[in-house]
N, C-alpha and C positions, 0 to 999 in steps of 0.2 A: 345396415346401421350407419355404414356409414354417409348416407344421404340425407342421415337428418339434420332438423336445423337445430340450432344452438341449445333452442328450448328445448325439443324435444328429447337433445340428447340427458340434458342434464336432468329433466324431468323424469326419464327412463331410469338415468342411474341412482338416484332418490328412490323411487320405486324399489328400486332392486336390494338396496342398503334398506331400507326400513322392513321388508318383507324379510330376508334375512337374521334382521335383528329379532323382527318377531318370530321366527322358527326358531328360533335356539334364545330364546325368553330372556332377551340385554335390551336395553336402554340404546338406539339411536346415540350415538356423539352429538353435542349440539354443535362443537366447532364446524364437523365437517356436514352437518343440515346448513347451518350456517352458509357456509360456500354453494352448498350446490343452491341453495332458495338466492342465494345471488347473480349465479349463472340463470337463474331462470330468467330474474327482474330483469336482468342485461340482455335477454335474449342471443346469450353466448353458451357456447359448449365449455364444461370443467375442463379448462387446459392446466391449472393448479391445485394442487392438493397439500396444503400445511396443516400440520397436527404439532403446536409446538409446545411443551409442559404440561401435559399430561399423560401421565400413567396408562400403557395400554397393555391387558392380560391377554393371553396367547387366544380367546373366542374373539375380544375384541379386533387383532389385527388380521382375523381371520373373516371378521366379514371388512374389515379396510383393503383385502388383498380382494375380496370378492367385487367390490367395488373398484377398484383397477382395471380387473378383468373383463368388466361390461363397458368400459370407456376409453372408445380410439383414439378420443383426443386427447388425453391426459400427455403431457411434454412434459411436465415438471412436480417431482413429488419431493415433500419436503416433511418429513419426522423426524425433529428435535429431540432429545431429553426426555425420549417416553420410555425407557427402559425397553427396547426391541434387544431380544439373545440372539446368539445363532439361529437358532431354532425357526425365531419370528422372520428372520433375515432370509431363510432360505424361503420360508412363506410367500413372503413381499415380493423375490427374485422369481419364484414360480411363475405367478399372475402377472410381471412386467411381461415377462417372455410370452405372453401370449397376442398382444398388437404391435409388442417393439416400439412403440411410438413416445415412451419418457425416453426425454435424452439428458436432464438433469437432475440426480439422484443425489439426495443430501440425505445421513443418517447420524451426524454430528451428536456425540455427548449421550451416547446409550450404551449398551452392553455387551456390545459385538466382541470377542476376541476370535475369532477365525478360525479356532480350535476344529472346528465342524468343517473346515473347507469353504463356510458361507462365503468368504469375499474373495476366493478364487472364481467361485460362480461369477462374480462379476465381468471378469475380463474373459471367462471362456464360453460365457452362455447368452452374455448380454455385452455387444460388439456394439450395440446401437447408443450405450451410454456415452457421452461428451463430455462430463462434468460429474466427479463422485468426491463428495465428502466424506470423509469416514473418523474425521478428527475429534477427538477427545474421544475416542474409543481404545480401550485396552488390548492392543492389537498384538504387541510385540515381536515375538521371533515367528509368531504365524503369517503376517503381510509379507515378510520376504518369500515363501514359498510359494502363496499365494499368487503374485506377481508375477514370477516365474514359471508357474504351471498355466494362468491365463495367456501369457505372451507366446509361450510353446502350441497350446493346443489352438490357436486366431493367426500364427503367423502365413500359414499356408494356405489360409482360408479367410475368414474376412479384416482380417488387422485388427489390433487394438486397436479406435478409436480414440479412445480419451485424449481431451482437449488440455481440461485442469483436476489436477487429482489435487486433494489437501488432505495429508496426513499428518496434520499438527499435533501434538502433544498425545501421541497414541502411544508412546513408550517404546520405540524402537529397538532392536536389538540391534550389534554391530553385525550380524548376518543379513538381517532385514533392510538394515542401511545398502549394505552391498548390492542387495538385489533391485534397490531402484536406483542405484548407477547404472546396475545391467541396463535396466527402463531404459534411462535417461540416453546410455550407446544404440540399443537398437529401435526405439521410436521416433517415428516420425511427424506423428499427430501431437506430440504433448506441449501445451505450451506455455500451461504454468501448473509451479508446484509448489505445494506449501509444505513446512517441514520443522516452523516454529516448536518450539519447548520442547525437543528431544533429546537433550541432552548429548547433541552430537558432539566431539571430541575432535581436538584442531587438528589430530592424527587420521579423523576420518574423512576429514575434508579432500585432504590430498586425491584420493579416489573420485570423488565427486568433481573437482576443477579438471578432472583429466576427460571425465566424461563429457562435461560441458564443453573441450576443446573440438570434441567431434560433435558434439550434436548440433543441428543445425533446426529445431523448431521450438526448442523451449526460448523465452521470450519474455518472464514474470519467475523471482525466484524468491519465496522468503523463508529466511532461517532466522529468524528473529529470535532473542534470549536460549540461544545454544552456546558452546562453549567455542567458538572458532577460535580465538585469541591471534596472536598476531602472525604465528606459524601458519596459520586458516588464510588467515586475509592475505600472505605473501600469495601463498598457494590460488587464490581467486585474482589476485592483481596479475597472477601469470597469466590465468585464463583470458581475462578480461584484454588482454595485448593479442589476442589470437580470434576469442569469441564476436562475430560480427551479428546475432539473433537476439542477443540476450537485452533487453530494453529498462526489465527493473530490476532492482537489487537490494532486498531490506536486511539487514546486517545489526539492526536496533541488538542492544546489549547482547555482545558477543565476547566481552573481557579482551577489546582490542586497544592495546596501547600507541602513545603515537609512533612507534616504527611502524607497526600495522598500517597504521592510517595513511602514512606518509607512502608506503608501497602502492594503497589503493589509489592515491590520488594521483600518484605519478602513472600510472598505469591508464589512468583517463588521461592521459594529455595521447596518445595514440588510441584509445578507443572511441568509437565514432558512431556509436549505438545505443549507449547505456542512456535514458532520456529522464529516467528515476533511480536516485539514490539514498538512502536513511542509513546512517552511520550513529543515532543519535545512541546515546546510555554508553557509551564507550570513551573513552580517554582521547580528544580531537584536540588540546590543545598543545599550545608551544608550537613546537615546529611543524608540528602536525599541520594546525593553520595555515601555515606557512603555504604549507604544500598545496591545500586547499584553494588560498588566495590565484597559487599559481594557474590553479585549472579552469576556477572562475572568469580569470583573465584569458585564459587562450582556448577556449572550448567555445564551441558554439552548439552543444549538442544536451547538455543537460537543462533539462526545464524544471526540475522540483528536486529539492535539495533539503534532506529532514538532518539537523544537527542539535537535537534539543536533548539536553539532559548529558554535555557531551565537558562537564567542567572547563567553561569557557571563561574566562575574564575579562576586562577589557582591553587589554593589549591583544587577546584575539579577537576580537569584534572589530579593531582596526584594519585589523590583514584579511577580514570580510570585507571590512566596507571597501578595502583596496579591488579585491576580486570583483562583487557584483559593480564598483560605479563604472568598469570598461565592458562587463558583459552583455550578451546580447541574446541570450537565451533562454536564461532563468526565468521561471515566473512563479515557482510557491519556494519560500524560505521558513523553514520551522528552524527554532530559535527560543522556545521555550525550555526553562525549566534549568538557567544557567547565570551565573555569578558577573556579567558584564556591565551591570551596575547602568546610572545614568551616561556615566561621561561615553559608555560602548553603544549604548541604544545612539548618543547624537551622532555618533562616525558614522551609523546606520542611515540615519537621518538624512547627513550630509552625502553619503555615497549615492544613495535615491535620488537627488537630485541630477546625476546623471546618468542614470538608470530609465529605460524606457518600457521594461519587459514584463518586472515584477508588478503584478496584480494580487498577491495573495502572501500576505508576512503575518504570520503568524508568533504572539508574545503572551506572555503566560502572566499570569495574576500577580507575580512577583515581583516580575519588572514593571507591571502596571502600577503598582501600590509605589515604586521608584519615582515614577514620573509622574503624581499625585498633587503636586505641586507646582506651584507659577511657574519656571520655565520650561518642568517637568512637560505640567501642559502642553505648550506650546509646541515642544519636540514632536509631541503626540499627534498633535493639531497637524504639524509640519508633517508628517508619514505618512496620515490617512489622505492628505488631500493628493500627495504624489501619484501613491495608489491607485484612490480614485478616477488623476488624469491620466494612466496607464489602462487601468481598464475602459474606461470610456474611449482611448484611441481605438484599442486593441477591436472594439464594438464595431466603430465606424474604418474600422481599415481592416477587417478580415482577410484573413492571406488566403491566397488562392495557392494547394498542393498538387505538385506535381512529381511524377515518380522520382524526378531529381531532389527531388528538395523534402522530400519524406523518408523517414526512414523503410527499409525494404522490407521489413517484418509488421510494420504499424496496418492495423485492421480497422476497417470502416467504423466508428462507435463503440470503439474499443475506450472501454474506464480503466484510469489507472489507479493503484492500489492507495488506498488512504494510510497515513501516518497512525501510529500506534501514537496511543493519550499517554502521557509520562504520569506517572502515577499521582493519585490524588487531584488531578488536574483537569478532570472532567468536564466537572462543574464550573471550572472558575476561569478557563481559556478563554483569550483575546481574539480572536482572527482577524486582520483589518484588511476589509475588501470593502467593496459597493455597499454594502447595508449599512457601513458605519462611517458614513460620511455626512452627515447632517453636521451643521452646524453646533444641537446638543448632546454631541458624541461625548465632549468632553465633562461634560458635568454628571456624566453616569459613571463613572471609574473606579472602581472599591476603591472604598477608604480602610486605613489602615497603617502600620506602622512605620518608618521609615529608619528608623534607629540605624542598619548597616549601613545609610546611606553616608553616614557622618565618617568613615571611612578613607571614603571616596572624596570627600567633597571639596578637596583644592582641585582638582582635576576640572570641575563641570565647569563649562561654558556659559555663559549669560545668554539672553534672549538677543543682546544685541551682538555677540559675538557667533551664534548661530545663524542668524540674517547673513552677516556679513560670510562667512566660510561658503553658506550655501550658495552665498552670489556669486561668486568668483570660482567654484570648482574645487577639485583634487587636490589643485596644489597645495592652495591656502590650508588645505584639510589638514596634509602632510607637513607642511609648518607647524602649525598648531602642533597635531601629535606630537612633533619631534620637540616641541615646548617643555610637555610635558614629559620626557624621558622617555615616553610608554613602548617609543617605537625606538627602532637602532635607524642609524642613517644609511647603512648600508639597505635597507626592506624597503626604501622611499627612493633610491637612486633607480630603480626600475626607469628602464626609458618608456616615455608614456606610449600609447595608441593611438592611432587615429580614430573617433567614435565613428561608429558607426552610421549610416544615414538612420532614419527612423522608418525606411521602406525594409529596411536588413531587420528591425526591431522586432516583427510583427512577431503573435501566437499564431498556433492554427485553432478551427474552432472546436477541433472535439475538446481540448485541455480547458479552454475558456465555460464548454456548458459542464466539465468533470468540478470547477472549482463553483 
């Protein structure tokens, strides 16, 4: 079977699903006719199989499992939201095990609790998996044993495998938590893991930052809207001074105040790996910023930076714009979903101007309805064209990597994690890159209300006082600022840098085709 060609396979396995369906008197699924009458058109073998929102009863996933079991090329199966129990689970696991050939297994948002031993099956019967979802599943104090019975019975024998597990919002127990620290000390394969909406406790973190001190292959970390709070974050800024693997880190609403903050970011000016960061729904201002500013200036190693929804002002918008207009690394800035008003989007403005890296700044509906207006405009006008000549350099001057100049964990076409939507903000987010660079960028802008803006408005700059800042540089910036009280003189006495050339500027291009 396995010499046929693409069509044939998938023609066969059609076959075998409808014969089936008709012995035991169901209805064909159209989704997955669908697919395979696809692989035929294409003259390709079913390498994927998604079943996503619909309802499937234990006859139905009985001929889904029988259709597995006729198809060597199936790599990748994907059942969403269909209500699969243990029961269906051990089903599905049976018929994998028999060509070994799915290496990524998603069962996201169904009915699994592990009660049954089903997702121990995984890691001790199915070694060949790479990638298993099992988040939004009701898992809790079962995945911990789970985990630990598959790692026991593979360790002698073929290893656990898995690449990236994601066990998001499956309801963790604190025993279950322990037991994928265990993971995280004795594998070697794992390189990311997800572990959002668990409600982890900044007391359980501690366990897990010790884990990450030894492990040496995880590489992608997110605990987004757990409870770390700033106890969590000290505990991760320890790791992060020791951890040389770990490359992303989303920390989105974790009830981190700025000491939190201030530990993580000091903690980057000796880390020399982390290349993604999202601290955003957390407390980053004050001196928090501060600290931020600090890293943006002396780091050369962070390229995507999420601080949106992180009550910012515009007194810290300044001590951004101080950070990114010396740095040389950055290239996506999220910034949505925060109180910096016009007069903090210009310092943004003005910092861009020497700035060679950022290709991708991201501003929310709020501050767009801000800058809505004549100078408003013009600010705006002044961003995207920045932008624009960054990515277009970045285009025509692609960096060429070498093992020196790459981080040691980064994988060929490897995608990095996209930022979480701050809420309600779906629909109405800004992004400003290459697509919104036309001339009638500006006359598309919601409209809307500007009322907070009145607030603010000794502070905003004129069109002709914006010209002039951005001609001249930093300095004049920090003049101004210091005009306006917003800054201390001491945050401006920073001895400057020297920039950089604009050979030192470049992106590489996997980050360029991710944005």
């Amino acid at each position: 079977m396995d010499t046929m060609s693409g069509k044939e396979n998938a023609a066969s396995i059609l076959q075998i699903y409808e014969t089936y369906c008709s012995e035991n008197s169901m209805s064909p699924i159209h989704i997955i006719v669908n697919q395979i009458e696809s692989a035929i058109s294409s003259n390709l073998p079913l390498s994927t199989l998604k079943i996503n929102d619909y309802p499937l009863n234990e006859s139905q996933v009985k001929a889904v499992a029988a259709l597995i079991k006729s198809n060597p090329f199936l790599t990748r199966l994907d059942i969403t939201n269909c209500g699969i129990t243990d029961k269906d689970f051990n089903c599905l696991v049976a018929s994998l095990k028999h060509y070994q050939s799915v290496t990524k297994l998603n069962l996201q948002k169904n009915k699994i609790s592990g009660a049954s031993s089903a997702v121990s099956s995984c890691f001790k019967e199915m070694p060949f998996i790479l990638s298993l979802n099992l988040s939004e599943n009701n898992l809790h104090q079962y995945i911990g044993n789970d985990l630990l019975l598959g790692l026991n019975s593979t360790r002698n024998n073929l290893n656990c495998r898995i690449q990236k597990l994601n066990l998001g919002n499956v309801n963790l127990s604190l025993s279950s938590f322990l037991s994928i620290t265990v993971l995280l000390k004795q594998s070697t394969t794992i390189e990311t893991l997800v572990l959002d909406n668990n409600k982890i406790d900044y007391s359980e973190i501690q366990p897990l930052a010790l884990a990450l001190e030894s492990n040496r292959s995880l590489t992608s970390l997110d605990l987004k809207s757990n409870n770390c709070g700033n106890y969590g974050a000290q505990c991760l800024a320890k790791t992060l001074r020791k951890n040389q693997t770990l490359r992303i880190l989303i920390l989105w609403d974790n009830k981190i105040k700025q000491t939190g903050i201030i530990e993580l970011a000091n903690s980057l000016l000796e880390n020399t790996t982390l290349t993604h960061l999202d601290i955003g729904s957390n407390e980053a201002n004050g001196e928090a910023t501060n600290a931020i500013r600090n890293v943006l200036q002396n780091s050369n190693t962070l390229k995507t930076f999420g601080i949106a929804l992180a009550s910012l002002y515009p007194q810290d918008a300044v001590s951004l714009a101080e950070g990114i207009s010396f740095n040389t690394s950055l290239k996506r800035l999220d910034i949505r979903m925060n109180e910096i008003k016009l007069f903090g989007l210009s310092t943004i403005a003005h910092a861009l101007k020497l700035n060679n890296t950022i290709t991708h700044l991201e501003i929310d509906e709020e501050q767009t309805e801000l800058i809505s207006s004549g100078d408003g405009t013009e600010i705006l006008k002044l961003i995207k064209e920045k932008i624009s000549k960054n990515i277009e350099y970045e285009k025509n001057n692609p960096i060429i990597e070498t093992e020196t100049t790459k981080p040691k964990t980064q994988k060929k076409n490897e995608n990095l994690l996209d930022f979480p939507t701050p809420p309600e903000s779906n629909n109405n987010s800004t992004s400003t890159t290459s697509s919104t660079t036309s001339s009638n960028t500006t006359q598309q802008l919601p409209q809307g209300s500007i009322t907070r803006l009145s607030q603010f408005s000794s502070y905003i700059p004129t069109v002709g006082q914006i010209t002039n800042l951005i001609g001249t540089g930093k300095e004049k910036i920090q003049n101004k600022v210091l005009g306006s009280g917003l800054m201390s003189q001491s945050s401006s006495n920073k001895p400057k840098q020297n920039h950089q050339n604009l050979e030192d500027d470049l992106s590489d291009q996997q980050f360029l085709e991710f944005i």
